[in-house]
DRENFIMAR-17878 format. One line per field, with one value per residue (C-alpha): residue number from 1; x, y, z. Coordinates in nm, 4 decimals, padded with zeros to 6 digits. Layout:
num <- NUM,... $
px <- X,... $
py <- Y,... $
pz <- Z,... $
# end
This chain:
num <- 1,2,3,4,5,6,7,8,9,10,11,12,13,14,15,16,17,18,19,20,21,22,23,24,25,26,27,28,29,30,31,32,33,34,35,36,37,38,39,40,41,42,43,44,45,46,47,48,49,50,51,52,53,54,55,56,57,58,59,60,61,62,63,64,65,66,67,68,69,70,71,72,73,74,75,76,77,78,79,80,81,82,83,84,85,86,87,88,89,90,91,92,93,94,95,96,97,98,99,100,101,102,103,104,105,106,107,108,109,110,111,112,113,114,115,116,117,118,119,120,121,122,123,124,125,126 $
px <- -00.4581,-00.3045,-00.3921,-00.2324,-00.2592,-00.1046,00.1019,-00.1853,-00.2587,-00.6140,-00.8531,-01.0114,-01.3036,-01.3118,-01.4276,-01.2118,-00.8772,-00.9676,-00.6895,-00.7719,-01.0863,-00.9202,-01.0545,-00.8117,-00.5671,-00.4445,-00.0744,00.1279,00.2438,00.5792,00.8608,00.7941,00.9701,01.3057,01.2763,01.6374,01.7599,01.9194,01.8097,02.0480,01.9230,02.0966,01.9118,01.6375,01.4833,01.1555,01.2868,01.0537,01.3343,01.5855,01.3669,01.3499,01.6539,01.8302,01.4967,01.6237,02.0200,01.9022,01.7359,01.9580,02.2496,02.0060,01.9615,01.6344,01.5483,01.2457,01.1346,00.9664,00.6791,00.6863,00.3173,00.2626,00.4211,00.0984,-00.1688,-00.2059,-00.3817,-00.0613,00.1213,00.5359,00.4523,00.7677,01.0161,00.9766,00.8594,00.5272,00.6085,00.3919,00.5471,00.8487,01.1036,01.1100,01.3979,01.5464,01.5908,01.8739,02.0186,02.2970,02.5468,02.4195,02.4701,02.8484,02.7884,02.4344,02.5946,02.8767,02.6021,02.4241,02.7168,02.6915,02.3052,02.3844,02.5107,02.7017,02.4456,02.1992,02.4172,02.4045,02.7520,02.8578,03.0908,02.8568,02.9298,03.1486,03.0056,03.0349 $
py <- 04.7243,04.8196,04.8937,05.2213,05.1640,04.7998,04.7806,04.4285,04.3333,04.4043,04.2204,04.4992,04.3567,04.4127,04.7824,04.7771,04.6066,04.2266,04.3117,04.6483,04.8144,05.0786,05.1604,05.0419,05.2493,05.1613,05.1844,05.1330,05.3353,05.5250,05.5383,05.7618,06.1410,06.1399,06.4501,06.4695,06.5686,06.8723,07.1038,07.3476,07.6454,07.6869,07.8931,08.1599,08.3281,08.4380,08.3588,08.0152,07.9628,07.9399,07.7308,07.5012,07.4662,07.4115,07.1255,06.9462,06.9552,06.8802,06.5883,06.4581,06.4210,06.2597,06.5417,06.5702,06.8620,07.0999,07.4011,07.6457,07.8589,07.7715,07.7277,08.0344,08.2355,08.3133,08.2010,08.6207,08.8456,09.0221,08.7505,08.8183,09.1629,09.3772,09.1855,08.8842,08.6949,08.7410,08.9884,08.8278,08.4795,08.5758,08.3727,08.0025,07.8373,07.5147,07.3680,07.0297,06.7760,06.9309,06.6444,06.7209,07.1394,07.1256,06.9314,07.0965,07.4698,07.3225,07.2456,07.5407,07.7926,07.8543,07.9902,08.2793,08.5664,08.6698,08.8596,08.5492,08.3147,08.2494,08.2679,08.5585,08.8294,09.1505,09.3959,09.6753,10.0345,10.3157 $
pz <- -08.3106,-07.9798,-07.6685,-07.5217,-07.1518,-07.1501,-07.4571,-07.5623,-07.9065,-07.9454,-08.1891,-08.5048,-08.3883,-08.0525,-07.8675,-07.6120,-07.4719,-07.3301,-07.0650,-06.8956,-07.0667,-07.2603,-07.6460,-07.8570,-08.1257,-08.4248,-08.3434,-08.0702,-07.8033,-07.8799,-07.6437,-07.3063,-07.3464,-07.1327,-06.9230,-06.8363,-07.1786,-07.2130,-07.5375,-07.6680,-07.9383,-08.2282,-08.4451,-08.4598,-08.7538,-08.9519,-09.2761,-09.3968,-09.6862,-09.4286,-09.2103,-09.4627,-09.5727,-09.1642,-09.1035,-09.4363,-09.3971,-09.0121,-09.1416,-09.3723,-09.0858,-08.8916,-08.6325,-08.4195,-08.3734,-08.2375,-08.3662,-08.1220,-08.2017,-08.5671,-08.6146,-08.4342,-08.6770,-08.9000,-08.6091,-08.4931,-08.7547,-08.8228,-08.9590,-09.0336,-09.1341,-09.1006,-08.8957,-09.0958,-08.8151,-08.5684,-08.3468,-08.0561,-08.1531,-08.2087,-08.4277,-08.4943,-08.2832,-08.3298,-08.0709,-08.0226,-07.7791,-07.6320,-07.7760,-08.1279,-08.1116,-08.1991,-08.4929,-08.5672,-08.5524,-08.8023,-09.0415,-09.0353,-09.0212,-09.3950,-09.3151,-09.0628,-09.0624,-08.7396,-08.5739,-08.5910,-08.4649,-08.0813,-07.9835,-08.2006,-08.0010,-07.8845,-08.1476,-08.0384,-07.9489,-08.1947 $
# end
């Protein structure tokens, strides 16, 4: 066991850290978030099929990636009804590092269609 203030190695026996007090947890601490990295979107939709398939071709590459407002999707009584996505929530967007988009857009291009892609052209007026 760990401690998660100091980073010590903390006896299973033991109720708190010898070092600083603190209960103990069974892992250690991850790394601290970097606030200074830039997150670029590069897809939106309702559709859990297509969810799944971008977080596992994602995954395989290697790509971390976010996914904002997933789990709000079915959290309102309404659900997806209609739109195909929580009207309150909105869609789920994935969400990258900025040096990964190029490479995460390339990957997913087979998924969208124009209109749900984020740098499609404006369609022209009638």
């Amino acid at each position: 066991m760990y401690c998660p203030s100091c980073g010590a190695s903390v006896d299973s026996t033991e109720a708190v850290c010898p070092e600083c007090g603190v209960a103990p947890a069974e892992a250690r601490p991850g790394p601290a978030p970097d606030p200074t990295i830039q997150l670029t979107s590069i897809l939106s939709s309702g559709d859990p099929a297509l969810i799944a398939v971008a977080q596992s071709l994602l995954e395989a590459e290697g790509i971390e990636y976010l996914i904002r407002s997933e789990g709000l999707q079915d959290l309102f009584g309404w659900g997806r009804v209609g739109a195909g996505f929580n009207l309150f929530a909105g869609p789920a967007e994935f969400v990258v590092r900025d040096e990964d988009a190029h490479r995460a857009r390339e990957l997913l291009a087979d998924l969208l269609t124009p209109t749900d892609r984020n740098d499609a052209p404006p369609s022209e007026p009638d």
